[in-house]
C-alpha positions as CSV (number, residue, x, y, z in Angstrom):
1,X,76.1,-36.4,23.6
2,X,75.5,-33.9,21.2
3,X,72.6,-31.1,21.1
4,X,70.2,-32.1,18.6
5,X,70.3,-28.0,18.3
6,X,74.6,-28.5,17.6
7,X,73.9,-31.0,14.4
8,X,71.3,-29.0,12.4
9,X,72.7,-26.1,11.5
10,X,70.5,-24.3,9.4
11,X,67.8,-25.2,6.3
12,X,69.6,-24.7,2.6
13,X,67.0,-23.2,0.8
14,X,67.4,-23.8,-3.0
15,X,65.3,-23.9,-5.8
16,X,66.7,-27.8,-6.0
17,X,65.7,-27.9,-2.9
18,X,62.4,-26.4,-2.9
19,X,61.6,-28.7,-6.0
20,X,62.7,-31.6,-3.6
21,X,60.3,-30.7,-0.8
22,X,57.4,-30.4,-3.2
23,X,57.8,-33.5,-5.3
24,X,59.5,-36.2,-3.1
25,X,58.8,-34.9,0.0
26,X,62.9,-34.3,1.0
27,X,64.2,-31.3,2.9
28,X,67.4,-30.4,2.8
29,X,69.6,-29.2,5.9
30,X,73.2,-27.7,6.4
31,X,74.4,-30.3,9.5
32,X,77.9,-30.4,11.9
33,X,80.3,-32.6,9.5
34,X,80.9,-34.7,12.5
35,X,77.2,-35.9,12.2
36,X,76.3,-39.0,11.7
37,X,73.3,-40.4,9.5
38,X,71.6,-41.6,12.9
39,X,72.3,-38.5,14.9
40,X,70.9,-36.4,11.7
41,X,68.1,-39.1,11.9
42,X,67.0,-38.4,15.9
43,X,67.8,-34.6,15.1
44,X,65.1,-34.5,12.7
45,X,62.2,-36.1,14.1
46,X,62.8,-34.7,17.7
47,X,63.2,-30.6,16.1
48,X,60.4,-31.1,13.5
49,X,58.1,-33.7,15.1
50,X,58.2,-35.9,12.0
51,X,59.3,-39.3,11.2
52,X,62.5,-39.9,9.2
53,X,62.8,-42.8,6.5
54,X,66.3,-42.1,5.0
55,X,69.0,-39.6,5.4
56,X,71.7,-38.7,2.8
57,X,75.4,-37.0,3.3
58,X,77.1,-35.0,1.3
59,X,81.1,-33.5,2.4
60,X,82.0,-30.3,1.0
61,X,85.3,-29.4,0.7
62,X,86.2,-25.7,2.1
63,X,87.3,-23.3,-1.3
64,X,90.5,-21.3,-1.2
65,X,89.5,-17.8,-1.2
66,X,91.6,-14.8,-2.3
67,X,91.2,-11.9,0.1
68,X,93.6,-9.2,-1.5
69,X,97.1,-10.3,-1.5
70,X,96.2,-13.2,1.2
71,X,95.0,-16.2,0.3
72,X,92.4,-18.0,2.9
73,X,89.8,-21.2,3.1
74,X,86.8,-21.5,3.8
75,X,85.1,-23.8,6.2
76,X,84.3,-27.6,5.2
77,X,80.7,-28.4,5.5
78,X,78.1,-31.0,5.5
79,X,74.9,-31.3,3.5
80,X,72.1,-33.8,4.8
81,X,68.7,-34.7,2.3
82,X,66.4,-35.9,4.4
83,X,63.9,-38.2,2.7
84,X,60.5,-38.1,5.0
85,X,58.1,-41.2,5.7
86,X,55.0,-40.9,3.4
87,X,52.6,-38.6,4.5
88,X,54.8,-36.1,6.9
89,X,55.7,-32.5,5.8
90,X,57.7,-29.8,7.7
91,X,56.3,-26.6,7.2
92,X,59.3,-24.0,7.6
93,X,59.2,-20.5,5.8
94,X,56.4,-21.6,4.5
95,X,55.1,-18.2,2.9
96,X,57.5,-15.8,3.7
97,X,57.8,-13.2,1.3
């Protein structure tokens, strides 16, 4: 079993993102790519206390990164939009400056 603290990495804070929040009522989340829509799902509503009505994934693909005369790639990563039930917000940085 996984921590529910191990699948949600960290909010992506966008200006897509922000316009999701306000107008559909979607956040947007950076999750472990070996999440699944469910875990994502139990994540959610047991971190933010709110109830879930659809999840979305996106995979992206690591870039290759030139670092001098060495070439390197970045990490591949996983991008969850979270739609929420009508009614339920999640109030994170909510007005930090």
């Amino acid at each position: 079993m996984k921590s529910i603290y191990g699948i949600i990495k960290k909010p992506l804070i966008t200006e897509k993102g922000s316009k999701l929040k306000e107008n559909q009522n979607k956040i947007v989340l950076q999750v472990s790519p070996d999440a699944n829509k469910i875990e994502i799902k139990d994540a959610v509503e047991a971190v933010f206390k709110v109830k879930v009505d659809e999840v979305r994934t996106m995979v992206f693909k690591g870039k290759r990164k030139r670092m001098g005369a060495r070439q390197g790639v970045r990490s591949d990563w996983k991008k969850a939009v979270v739609t929420l039930k009508e009614g339920q917000t999640v109030e994170y940085l909510e007005g930090v400056k």
